[in-house]
KEMARGU-87339 format. One record per residue (C-alpha): residue number from 1; x, y, z; residue in one letter. Coordinates in nm, 2 decimals. Example, Ala and Ser with C-alpha at 12.3 -4.5 7.8 and 13.67 -1.06 7.14 Angstrom:
<atoms>
+-----+--------+--------+--------+----+
|   i |      u |      v |      w | aa |
+-----+--------+--------+--------+----+
|   1 |   1.23 |  -0.45 |   0.78 |  A |
|   2 |   1.37 |  -0.11 |   0.71 |  S |
+-----+--------+--------+--------+----+
</atoms>
This chain:
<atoms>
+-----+--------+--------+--------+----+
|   i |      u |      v |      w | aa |
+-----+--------+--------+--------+----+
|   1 |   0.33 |   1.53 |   5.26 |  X |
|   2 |   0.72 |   1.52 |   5.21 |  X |
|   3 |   0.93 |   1.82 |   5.16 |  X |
|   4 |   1.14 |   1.81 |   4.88 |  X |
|   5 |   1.57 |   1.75 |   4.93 |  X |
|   6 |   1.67 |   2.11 |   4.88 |  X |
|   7 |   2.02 |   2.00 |   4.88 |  X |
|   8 |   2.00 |   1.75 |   4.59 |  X |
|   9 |   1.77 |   1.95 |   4.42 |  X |
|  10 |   2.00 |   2.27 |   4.41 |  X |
|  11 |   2.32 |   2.05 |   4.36 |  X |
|  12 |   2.17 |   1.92 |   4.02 |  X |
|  13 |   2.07 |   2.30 |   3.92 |  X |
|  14 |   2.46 |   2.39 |   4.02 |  X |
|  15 |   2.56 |   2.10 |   3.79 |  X |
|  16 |   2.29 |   2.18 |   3.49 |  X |
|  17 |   2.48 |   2.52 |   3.54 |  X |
|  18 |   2.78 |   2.38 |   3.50 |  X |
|  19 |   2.73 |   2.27 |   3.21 |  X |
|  20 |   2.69 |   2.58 |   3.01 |  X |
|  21 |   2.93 |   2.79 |   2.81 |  X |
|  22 |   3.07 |   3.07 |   2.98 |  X |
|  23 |   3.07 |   3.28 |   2.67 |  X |
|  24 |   2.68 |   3.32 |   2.57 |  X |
|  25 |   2.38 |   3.33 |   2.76 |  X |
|  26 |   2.15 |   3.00 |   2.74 |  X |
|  27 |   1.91 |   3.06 |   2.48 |  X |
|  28 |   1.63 |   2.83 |   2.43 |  X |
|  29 |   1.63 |   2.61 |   2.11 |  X |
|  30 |   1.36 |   2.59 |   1.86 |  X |
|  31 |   1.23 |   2.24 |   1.84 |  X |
|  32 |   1.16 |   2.08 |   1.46 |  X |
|  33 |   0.90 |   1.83 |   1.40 |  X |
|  34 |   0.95 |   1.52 |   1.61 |  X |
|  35 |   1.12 |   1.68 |   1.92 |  X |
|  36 |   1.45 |   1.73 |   1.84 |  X |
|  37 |   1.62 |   2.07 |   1.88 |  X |
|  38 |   1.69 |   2.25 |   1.58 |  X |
|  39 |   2.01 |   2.39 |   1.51 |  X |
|  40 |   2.07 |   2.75 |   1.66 |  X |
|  41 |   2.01 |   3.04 |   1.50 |  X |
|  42 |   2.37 |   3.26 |   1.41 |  X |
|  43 |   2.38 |   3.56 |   1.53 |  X |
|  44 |   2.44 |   3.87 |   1.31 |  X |
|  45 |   2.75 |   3.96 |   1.30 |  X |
|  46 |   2.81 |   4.28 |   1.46 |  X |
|  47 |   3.07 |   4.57 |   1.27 |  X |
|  48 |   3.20 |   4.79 |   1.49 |  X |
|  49 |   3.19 |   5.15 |   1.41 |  X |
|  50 |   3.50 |   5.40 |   1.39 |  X |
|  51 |   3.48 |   5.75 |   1.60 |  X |
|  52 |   3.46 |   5.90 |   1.25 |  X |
|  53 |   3.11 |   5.73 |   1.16 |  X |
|  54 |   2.98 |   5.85 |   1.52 |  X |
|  55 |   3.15 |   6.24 |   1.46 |  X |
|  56 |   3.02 |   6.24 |   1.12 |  X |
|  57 |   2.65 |   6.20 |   1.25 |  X |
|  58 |   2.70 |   6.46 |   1.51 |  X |
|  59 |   2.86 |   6.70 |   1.25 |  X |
|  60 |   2.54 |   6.64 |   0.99 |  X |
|  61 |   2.32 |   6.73 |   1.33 |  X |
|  62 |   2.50 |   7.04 |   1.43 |  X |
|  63 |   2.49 |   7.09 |   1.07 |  X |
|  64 |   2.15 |   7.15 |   1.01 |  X |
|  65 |   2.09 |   7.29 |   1.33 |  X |
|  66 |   2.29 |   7.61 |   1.23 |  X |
|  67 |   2.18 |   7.58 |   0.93 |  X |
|  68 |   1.83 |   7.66 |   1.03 |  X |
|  69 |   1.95 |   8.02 |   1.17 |  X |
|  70 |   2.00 |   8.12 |   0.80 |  X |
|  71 |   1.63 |   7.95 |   0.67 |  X |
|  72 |   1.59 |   8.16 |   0.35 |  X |
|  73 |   1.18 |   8.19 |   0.34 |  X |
|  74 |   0.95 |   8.38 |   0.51 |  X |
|  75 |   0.79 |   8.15 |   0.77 |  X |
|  76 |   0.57 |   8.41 |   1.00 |  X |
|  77 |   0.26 |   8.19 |   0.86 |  X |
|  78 |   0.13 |   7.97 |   0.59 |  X |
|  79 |   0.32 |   7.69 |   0.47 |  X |
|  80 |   0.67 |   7.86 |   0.52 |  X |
|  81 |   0.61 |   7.86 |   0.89 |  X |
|  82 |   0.48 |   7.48 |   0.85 |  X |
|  83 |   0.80 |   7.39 |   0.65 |  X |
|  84 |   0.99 |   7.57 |   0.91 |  X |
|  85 |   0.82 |   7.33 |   1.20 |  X |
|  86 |   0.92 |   7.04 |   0.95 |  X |
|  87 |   1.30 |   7.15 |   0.96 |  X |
|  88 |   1.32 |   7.21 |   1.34 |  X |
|  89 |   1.14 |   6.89 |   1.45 |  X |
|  90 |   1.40 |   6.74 |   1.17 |  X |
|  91 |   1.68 |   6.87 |   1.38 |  X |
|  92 |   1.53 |   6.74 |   1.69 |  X |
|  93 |   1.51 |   6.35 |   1.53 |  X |
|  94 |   1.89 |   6.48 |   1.44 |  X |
|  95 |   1.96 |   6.53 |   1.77 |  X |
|  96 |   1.80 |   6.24 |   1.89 |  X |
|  97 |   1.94 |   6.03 |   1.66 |  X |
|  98 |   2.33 |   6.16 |   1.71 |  X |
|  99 |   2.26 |   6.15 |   2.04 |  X |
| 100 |   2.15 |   5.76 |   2.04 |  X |
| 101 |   2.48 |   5.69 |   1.84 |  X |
| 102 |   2.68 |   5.87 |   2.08 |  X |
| 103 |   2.53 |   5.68 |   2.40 |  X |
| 104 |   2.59 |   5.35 |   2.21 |  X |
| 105 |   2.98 |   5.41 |   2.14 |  X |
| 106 |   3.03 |   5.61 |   2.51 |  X |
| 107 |   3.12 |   5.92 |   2.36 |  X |
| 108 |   3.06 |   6.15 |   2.67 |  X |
| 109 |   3.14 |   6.49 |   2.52 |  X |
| 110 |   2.98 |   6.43 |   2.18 |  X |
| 111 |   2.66 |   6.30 |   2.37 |  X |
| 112 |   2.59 |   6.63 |   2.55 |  X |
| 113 |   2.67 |   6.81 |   2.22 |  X |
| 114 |   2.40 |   6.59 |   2.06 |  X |
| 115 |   2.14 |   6.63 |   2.30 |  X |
| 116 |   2.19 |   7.03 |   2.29 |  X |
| 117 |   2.13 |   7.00 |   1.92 |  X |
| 118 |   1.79 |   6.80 |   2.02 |  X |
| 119 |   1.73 |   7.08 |   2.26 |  X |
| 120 |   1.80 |   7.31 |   1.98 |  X |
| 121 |   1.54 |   7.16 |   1.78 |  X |
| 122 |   1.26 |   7.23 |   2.07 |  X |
| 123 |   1.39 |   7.56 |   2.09 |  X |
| 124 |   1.36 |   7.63 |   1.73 |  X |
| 125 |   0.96 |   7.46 |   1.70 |  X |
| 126 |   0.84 |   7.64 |   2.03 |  X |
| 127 |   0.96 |   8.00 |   1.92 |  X |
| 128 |   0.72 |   7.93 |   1.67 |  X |
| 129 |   0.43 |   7.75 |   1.83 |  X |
| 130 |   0.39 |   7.88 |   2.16 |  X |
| 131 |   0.25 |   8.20 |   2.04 |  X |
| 132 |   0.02 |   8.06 |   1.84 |  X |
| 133 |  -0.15 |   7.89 |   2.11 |  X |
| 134 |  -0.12 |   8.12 |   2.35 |  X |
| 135 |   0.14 |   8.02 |   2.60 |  X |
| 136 |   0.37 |   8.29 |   2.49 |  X |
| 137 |   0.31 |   8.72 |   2.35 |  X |
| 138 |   0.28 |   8.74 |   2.04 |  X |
| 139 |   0.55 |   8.95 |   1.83 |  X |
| 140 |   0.57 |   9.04 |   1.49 |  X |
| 141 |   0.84 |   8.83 |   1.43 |  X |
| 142 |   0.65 |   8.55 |   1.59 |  X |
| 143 |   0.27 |   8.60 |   1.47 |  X |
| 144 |  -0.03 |   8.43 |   1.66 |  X |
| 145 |  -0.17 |   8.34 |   1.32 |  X |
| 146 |  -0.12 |   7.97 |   1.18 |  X |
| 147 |  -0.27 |   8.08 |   0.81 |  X |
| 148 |  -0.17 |   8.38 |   0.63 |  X |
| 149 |  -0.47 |   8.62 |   0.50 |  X |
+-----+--------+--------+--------+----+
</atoms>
């Protein structure tokens, strides 16, 4: 058994290297009927987005959040307090979601803002839920009832 010429072997890898453009990663090509490679796919173009798209998602999250301090139906049980769950798990996806934008454009400050808004959103859901199964006292305020009688 013969080994194989490492040396010629990686000297024609370090050429095939060569060989490709600098700019893109190698992407394999899509073969049509008879073997030859199809033409490549374009990419989508990419917009960039402005600081003001990014700050106008976090202000819509902040938004809401607050906006759930002054939630104008009684929500102790029934379906207020399941409409109430619906708005504070809606401020958590806000969060979430302003605090996805705000990773993807390296907006530090605006990022920790977004994730206290998600943190918000758990905050708002659990004064509500944890009572009701057990985890925390009950109040009046915060009944251990889901359904109202």
């Amino acid at each position: 058994m013969s080994t194989p010429d490492w040396d010629r072997q990686l000297a024609k890898i370090d050429k095939q290297l060569a060989a490709l453009p600098d700019d893109e990663p190698a992407r394999p090509q899509p073969a049509r009927a008879g073997g030859a490679p199809a033409a490549p796919v374009p990419r989508p173009e990419r917009r960039p987005t402005t600081a003001f798209g990014v700050y106008g998602r976090l202000a819509l999250s902040i938004a809401l959040g607050v906006s759930m301090l002054f939630w104008p139906y009684p929500y102790q049980c029934g379906f207020g307090l399941f409409g109430y769950l619906a708005g504070a798990a809606t401020v958590l996806v806000a969060g979430i979601w302003s605090a996805g934008w705000t990773w993807r454009h390296r907006t530090a400050p605006a990022h920790v803002v977004a994730l206290l808004v998600a943190v918000w959103g758990l905050v708002l859901g659990g004064m509500q839920v944890l009572p009701r199964i057990g985890y925390a006292v009950p109040t009046a305020g915060h009944p251990a009832a889901w359904v109202c009688r």
